[in-house]
The first five atom37 places (N, CA, C, CB, O) and aatype in JSON, in Angstrom:
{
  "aatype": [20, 20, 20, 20, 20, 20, 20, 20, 20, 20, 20, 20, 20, 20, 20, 20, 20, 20, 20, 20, 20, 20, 20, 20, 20, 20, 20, 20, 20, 20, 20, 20, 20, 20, 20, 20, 20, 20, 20, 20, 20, 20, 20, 20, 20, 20, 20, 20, 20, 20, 20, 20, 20, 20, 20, 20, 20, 20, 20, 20, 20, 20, 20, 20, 20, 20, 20, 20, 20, 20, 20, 20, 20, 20, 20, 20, 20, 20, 20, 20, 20, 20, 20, 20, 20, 20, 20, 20, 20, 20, 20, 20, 20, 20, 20, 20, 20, 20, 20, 20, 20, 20, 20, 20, 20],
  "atom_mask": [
    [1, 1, 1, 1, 1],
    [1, 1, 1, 1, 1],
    [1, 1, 1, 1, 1],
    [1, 1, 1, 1, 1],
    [1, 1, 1, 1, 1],
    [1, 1, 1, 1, 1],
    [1, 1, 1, 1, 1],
    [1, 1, 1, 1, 1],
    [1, 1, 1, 1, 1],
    [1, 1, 1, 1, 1],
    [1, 1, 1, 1, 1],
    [1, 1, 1, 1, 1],
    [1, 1, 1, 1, 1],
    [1, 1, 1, 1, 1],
    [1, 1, 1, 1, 1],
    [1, 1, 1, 1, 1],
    [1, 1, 1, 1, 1],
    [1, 1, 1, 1, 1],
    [1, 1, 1, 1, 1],
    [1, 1, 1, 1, 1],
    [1, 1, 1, 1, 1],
    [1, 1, 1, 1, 1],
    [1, 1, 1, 1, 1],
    [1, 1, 1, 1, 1],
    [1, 1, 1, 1, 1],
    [1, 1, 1, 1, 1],
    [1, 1, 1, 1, 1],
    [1, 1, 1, 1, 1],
    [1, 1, 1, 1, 1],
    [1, 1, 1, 1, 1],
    [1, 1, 1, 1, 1],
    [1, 1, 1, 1, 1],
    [1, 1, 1, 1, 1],
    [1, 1, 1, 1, 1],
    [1, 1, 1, 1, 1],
    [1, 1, 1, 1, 1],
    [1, 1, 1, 1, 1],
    [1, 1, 1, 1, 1],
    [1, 1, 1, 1, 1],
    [1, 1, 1, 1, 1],
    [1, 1, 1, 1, 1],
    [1, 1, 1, 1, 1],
    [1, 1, 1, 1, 1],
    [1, 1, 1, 1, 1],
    [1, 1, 1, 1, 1],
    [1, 1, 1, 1, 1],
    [1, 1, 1, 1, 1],
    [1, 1, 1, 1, 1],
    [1, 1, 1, 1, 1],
    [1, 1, 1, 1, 1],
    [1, 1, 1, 1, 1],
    [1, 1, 1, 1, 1],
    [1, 1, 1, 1, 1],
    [1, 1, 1, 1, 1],
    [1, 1, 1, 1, 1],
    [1, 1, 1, 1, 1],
    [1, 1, 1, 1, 1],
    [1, 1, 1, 1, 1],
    [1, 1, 1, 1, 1],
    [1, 1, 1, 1, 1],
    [1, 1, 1, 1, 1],
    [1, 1, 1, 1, 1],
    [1, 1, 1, 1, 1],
    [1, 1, 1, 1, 1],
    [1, 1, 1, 1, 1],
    [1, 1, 1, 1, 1],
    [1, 1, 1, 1, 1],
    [1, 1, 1, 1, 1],
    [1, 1, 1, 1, 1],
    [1, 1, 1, 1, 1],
    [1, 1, 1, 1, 1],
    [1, 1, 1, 1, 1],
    [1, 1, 1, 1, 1],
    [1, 1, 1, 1, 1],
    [1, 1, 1, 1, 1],
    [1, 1, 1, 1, 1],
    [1, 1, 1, 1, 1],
    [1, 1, 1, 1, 1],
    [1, 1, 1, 1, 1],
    [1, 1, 1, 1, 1],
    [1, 1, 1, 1, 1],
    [1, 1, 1, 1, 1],
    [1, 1, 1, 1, 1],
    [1, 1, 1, 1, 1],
    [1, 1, 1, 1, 1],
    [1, 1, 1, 1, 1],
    [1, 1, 1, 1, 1],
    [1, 1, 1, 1, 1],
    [1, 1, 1, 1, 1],
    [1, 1, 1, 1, 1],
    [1, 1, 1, 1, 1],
    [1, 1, 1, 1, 1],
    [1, 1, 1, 1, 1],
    [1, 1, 1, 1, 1],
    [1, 1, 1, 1, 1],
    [1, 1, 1, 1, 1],
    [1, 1, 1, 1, 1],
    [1, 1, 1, 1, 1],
    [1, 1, 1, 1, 1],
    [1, 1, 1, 1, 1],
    [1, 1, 1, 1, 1],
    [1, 1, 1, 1, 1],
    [1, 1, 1, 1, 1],
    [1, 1, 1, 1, 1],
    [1, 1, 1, 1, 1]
  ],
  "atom_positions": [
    [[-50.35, -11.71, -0.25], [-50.65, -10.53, 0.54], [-52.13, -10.57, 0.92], [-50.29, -9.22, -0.24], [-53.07, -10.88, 0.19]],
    [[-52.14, -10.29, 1.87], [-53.82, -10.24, 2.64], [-54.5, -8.91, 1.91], [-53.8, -9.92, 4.76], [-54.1, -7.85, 1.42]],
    [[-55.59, -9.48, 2.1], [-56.37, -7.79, 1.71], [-56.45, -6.92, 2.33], [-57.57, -7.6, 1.46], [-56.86, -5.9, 1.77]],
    [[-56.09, -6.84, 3.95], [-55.79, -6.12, 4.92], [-54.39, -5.41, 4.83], [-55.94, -6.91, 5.99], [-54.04, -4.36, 5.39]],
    [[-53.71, -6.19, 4.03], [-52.26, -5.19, 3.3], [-52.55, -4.35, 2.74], [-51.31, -5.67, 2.31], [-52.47, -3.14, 2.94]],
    [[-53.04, -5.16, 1.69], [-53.06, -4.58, 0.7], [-54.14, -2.95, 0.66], [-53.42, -5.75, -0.18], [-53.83, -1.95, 0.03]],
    [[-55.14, -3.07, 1.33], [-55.98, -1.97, 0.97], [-55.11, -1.13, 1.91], [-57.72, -2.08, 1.22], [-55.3, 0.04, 1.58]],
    [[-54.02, -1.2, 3.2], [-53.04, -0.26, 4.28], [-52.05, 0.1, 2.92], [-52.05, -1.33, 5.97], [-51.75, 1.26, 2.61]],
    [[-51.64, -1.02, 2.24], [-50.1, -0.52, 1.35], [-51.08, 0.83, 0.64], [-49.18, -2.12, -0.27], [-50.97, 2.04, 0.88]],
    [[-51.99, 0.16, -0.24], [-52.83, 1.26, -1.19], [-52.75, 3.02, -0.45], [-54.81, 0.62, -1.21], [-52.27, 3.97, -1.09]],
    [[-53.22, 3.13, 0.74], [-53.76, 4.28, 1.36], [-52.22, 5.11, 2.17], [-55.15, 3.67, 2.58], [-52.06, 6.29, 2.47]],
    [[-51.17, 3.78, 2.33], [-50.11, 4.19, 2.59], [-48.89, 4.92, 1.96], [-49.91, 3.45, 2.91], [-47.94, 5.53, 2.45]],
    [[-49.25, 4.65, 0.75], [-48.71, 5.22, -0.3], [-48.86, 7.09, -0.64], [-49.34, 4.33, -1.36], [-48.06, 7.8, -1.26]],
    [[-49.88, 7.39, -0.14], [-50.77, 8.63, 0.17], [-50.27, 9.26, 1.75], [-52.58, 8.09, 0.17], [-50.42, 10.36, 2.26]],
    [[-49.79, 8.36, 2.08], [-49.11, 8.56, 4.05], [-50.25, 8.58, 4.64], [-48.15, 10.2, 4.72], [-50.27, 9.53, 5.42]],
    [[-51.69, 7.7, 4.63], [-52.39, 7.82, 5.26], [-52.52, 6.83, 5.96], [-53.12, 8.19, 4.83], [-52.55, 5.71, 5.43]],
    [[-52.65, 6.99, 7.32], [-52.76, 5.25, 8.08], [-54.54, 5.08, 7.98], [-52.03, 5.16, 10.35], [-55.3, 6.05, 8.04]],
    [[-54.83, 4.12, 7.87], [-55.8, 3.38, 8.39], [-56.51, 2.57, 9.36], [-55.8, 3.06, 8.01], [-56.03, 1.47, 9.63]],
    [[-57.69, 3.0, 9.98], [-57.9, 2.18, 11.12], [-58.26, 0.01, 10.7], [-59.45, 3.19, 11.92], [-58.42, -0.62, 9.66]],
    [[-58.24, -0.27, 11.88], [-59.26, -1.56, 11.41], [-60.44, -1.1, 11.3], [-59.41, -2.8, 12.36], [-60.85, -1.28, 10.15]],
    [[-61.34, -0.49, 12.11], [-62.72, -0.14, 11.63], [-62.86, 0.33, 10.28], [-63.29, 0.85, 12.43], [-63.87, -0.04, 9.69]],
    [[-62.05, 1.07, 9.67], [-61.73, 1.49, 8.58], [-61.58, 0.29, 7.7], [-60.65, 2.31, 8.7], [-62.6, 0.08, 7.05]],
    [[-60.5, -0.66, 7.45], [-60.54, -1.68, 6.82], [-61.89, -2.89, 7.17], [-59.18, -2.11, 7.05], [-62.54, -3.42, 6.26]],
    [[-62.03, -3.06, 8.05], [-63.59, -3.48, 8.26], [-64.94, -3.07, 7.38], [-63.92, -2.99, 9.56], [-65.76, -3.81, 6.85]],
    [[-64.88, -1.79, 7.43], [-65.78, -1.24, 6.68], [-65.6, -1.6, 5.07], [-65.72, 0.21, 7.01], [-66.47, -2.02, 4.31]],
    [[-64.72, -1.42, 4.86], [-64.03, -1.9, 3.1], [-64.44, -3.01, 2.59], [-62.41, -2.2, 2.95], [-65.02, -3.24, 1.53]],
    [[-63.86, -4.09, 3.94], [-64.04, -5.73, 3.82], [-65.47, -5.99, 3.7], [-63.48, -6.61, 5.16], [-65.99, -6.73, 2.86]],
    [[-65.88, -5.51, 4.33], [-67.41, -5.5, 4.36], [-67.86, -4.97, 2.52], [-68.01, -4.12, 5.85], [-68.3, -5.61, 1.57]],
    [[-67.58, -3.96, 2.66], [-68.37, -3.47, 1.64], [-67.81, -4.15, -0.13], [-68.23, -1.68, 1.86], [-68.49, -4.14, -1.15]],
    [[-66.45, -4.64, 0.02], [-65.98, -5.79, -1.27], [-66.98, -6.56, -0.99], [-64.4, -6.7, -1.29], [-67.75, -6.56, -1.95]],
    [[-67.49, -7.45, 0.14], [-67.72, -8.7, 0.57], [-66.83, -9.88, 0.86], [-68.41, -9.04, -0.15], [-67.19, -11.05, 0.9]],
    [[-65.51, -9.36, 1.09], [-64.35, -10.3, 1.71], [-64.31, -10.47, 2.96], [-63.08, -9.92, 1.47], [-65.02, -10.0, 3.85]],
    [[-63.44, -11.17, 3.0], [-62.66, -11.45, 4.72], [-61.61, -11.11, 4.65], [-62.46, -12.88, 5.42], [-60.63, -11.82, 4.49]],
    [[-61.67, -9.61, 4.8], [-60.2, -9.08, 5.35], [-58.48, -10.26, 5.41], [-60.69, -8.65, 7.17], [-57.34, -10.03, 5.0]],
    [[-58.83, -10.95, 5.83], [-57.44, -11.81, 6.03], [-57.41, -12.83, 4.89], [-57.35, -12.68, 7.56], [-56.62, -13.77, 5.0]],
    [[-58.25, -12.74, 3.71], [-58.17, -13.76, 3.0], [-56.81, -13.17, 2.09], [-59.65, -14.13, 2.24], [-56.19, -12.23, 2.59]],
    [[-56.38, -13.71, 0.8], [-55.49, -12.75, 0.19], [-56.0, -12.4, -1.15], [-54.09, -13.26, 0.11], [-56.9, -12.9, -1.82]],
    [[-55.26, -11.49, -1.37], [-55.91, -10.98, -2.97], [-55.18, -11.59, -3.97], [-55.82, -9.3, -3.35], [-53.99, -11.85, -4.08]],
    [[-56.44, -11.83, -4.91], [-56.52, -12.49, -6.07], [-57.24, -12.0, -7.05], [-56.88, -13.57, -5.9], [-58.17, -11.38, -6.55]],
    [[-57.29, -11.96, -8.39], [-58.18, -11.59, -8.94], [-59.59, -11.34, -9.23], [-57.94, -11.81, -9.28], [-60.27, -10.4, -9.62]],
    [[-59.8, -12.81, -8.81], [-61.49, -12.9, -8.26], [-62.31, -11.79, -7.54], [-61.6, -14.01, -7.21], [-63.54, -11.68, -7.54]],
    [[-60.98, -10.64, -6.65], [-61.36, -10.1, -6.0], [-61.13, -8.66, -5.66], [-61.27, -10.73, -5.42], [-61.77, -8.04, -4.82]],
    [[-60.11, -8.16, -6.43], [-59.36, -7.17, -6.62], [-60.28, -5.86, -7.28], [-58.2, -7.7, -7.49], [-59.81, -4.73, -7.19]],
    [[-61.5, -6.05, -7.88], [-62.51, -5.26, -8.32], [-63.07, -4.61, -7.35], [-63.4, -5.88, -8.98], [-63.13, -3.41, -7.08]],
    [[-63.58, -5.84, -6.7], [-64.5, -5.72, -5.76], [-64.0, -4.41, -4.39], [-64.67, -7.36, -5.24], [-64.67, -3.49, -3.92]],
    [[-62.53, -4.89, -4.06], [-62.12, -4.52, -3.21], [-61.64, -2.76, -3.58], [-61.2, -5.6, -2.85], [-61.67, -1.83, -2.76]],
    [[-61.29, -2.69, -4.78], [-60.98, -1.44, -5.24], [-62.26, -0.45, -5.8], [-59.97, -1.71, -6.3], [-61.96, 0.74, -5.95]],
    [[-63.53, -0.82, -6.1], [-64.89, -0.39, -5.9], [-65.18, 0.25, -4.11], [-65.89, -1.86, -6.32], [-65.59, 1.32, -3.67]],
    [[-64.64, -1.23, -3.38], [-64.55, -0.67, -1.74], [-64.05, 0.49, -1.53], [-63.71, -1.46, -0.82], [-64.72, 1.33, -0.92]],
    [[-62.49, 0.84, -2.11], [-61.73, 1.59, -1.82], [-62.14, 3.03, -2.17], [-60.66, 1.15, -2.28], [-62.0, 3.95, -1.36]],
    [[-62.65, 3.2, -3.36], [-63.4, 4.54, -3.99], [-64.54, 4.76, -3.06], [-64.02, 4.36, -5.64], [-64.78, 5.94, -2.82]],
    [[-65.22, 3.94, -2.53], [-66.63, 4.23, -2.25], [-66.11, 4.55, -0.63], [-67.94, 2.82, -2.61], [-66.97, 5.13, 0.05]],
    [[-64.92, 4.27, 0.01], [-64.2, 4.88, 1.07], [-64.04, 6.5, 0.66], [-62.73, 4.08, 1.28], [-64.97, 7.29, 0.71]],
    [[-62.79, 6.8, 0.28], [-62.23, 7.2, -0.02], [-63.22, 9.07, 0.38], [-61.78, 6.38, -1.25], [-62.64, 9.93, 1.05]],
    [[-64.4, 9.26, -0.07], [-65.38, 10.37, 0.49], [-65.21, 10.22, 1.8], [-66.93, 10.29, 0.11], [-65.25, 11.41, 2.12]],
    [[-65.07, 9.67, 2.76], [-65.5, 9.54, 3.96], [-63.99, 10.25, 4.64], [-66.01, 7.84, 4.35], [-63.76, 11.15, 5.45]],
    [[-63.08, 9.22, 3.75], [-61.32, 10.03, 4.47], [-61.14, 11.34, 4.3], [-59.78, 9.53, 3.7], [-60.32, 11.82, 5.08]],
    [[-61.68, 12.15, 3.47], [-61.38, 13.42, 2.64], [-61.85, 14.41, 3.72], [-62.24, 13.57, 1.06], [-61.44, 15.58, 3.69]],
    [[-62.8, 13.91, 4.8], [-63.46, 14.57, 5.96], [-62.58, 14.56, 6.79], [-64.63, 14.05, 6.51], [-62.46, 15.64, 7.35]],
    [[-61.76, 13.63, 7.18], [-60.29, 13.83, 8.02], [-59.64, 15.33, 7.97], [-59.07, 12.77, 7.31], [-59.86, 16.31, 7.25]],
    [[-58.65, 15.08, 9.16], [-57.46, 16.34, 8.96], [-56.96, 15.98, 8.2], [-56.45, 16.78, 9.88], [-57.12, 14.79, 7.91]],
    [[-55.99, 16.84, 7.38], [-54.93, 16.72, 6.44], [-53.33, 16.84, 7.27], [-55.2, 17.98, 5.26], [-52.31, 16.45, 6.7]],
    [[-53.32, 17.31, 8.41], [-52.11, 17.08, 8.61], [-52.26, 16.77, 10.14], [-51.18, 18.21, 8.13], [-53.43, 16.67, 10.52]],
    [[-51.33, 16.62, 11.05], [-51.44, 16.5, 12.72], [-49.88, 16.58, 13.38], [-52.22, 14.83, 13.2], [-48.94, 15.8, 13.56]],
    [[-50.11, 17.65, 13.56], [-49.02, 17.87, 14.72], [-48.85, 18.09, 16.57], [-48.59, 18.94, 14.26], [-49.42, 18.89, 17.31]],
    [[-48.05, 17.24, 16.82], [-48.3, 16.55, 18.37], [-47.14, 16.55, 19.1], [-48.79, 15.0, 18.39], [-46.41, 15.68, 18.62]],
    [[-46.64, 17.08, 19.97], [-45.2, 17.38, 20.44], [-44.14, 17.01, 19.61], [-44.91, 16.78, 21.65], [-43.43, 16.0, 19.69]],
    [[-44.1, 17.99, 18.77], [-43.27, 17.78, 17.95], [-43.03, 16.94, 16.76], [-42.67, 17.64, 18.51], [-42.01, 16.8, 16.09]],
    [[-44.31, 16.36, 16.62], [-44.17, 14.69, 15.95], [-45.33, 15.44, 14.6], [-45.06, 12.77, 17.36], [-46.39, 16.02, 14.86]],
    [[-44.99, 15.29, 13.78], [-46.14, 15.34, 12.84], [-45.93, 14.81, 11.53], [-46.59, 16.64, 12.67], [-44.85, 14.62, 10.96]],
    [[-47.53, 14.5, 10.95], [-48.15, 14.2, 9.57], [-48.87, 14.26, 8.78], [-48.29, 13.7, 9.36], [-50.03, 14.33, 9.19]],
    [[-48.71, 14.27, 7.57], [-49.79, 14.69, 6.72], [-50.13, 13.75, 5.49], [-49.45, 16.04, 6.24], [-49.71, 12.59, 5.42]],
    [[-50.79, 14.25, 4.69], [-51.06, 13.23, 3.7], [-51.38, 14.12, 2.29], [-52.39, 12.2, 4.24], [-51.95, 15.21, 2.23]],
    [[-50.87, 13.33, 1.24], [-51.68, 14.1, -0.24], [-52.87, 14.37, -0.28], [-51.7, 13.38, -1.46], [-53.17, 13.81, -1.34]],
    [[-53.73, 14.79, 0.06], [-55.69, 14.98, -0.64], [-55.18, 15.34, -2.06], [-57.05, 16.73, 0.2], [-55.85, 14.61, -2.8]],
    [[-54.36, 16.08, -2.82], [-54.94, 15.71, -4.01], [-54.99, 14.57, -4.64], [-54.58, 16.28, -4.72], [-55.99, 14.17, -5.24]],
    [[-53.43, 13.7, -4.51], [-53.11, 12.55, -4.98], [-54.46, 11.58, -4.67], [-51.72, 12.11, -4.34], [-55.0, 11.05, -5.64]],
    [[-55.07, 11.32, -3.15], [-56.02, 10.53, -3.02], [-57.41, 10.97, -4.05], [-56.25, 10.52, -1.52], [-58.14, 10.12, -4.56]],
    [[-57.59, 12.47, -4.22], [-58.81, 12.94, -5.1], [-58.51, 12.61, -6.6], [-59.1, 14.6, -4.94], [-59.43, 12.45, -7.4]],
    [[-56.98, 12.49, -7.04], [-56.8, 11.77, -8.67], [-57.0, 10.23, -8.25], [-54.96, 12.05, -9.59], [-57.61, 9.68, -9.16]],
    [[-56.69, 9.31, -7.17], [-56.49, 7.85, -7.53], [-58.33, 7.96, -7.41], [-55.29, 6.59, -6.25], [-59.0, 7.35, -8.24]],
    [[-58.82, 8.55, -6.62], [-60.47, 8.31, -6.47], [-61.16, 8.72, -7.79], [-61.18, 9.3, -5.18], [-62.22, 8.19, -8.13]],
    [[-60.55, 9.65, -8.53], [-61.39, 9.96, -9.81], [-61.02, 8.54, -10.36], [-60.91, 11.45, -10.86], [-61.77, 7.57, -10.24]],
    [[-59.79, 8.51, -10.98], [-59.28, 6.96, -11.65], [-60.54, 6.29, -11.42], [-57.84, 6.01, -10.81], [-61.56, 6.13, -12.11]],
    [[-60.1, 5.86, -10.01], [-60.97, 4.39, -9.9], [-62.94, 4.8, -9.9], [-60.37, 3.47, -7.95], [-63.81, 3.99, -10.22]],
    [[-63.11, 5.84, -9.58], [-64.48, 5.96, -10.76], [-64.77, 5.8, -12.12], [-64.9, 7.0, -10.84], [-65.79, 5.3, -12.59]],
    [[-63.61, 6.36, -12.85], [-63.73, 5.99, -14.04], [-63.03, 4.67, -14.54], [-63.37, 7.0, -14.7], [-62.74, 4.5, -15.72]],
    [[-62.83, 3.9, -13.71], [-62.52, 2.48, -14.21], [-63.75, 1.65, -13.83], [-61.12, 1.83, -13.55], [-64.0, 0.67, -14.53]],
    [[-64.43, 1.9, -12.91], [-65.3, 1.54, -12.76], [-66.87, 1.59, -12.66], [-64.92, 1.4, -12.38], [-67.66, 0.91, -12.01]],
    [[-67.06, 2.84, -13.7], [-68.0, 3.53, -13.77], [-69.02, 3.95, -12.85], [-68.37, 3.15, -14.48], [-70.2, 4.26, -13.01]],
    [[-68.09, 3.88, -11.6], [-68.48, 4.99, -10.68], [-68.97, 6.16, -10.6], [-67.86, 5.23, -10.25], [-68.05, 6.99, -10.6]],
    [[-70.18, 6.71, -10.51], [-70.09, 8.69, -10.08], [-68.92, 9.45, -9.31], [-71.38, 9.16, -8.95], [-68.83, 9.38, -8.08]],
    [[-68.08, 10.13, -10.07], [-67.03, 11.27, -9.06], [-67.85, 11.88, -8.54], [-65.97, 12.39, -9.68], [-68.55, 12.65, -9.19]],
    [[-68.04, 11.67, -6.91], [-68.63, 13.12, -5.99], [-67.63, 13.96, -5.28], [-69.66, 12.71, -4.72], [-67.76, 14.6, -4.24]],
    [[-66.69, 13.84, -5.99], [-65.65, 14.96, -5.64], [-65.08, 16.08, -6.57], [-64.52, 14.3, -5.24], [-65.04, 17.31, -6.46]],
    [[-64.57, 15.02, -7.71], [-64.45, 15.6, -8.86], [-65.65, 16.08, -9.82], [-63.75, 14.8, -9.44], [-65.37, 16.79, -10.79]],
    [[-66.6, 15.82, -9.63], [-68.02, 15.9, -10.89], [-67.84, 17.32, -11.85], [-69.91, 16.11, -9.9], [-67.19, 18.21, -11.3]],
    [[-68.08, 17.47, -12.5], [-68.01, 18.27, -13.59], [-68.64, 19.63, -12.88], [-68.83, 17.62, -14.96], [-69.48, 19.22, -12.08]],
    [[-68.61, 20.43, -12.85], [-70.06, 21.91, -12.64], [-70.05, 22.36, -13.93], [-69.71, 23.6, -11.44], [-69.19, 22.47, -14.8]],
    [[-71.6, 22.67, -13.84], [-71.96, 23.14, -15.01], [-71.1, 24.25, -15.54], [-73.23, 23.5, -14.91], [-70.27, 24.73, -14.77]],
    [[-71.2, 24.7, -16.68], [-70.12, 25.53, -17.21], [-70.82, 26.8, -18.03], [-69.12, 24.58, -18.19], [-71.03, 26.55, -19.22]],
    [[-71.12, 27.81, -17.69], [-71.27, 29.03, -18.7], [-70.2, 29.51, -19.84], [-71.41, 30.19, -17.86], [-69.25, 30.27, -19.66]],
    [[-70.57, 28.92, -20.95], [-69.72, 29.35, -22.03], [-70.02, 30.59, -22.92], [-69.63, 28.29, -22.86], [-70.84, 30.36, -23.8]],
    [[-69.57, 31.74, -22.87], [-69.56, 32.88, -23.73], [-69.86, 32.55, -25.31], [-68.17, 33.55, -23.56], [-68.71, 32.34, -25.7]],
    [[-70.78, 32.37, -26.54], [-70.05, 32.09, -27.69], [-70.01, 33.63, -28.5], [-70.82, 30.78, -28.56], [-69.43, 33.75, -29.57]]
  ]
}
């Protein structure tokens, strides 16, 4: 499977399509070539890509309806796989981050 699948299957799973500029940007930012295929060597890299996306999609619509035709997508499901993959990769959550907390004792 190409990495150009693979990062569409990932985001598709969520019902979100992806552009090429979009996967461009990814490829870029793993340091792959999009059409190479995934392997381990590289699967970090590319899923570091995917989190460090993932802020930018959340600015999208959530749904689109067009003569009759429409779609939408999970935001939460994408805001749990984006926490995940911060904490697998000791990423900062800037979505999820903690707020400070006033506790009564």
């Amino acid at each position: 499977m190409s990495i150009k699948e693979y990062i569409s299957s990932k985001f598709q799973s969520f019902g979100i399509q992806v552009s090429e500029a979009d996967l461009l940007d990814m490829s870029l930012n793993a340091r792959v070539n999009i059409e190479d295929d995934v392997d381990a060597d590289v699967i970090d890299n590319i899923s570091v890509a995917i989190a460090r996306f993932i802020p930018s999609l959340l600015l999208r619509p959530t749904s689109i309806n067009e003569s009759g035709f429409s779609m939408s997508w999970n935001t939460q499901g994408v805001k749990d796989y984006y926490s995940l993959l911060c904490k697998k990769y000791g990423l900062k959550d800037e979505l999820n981050d903690n707020k400070s907390k006033i506790r009564i004792l």
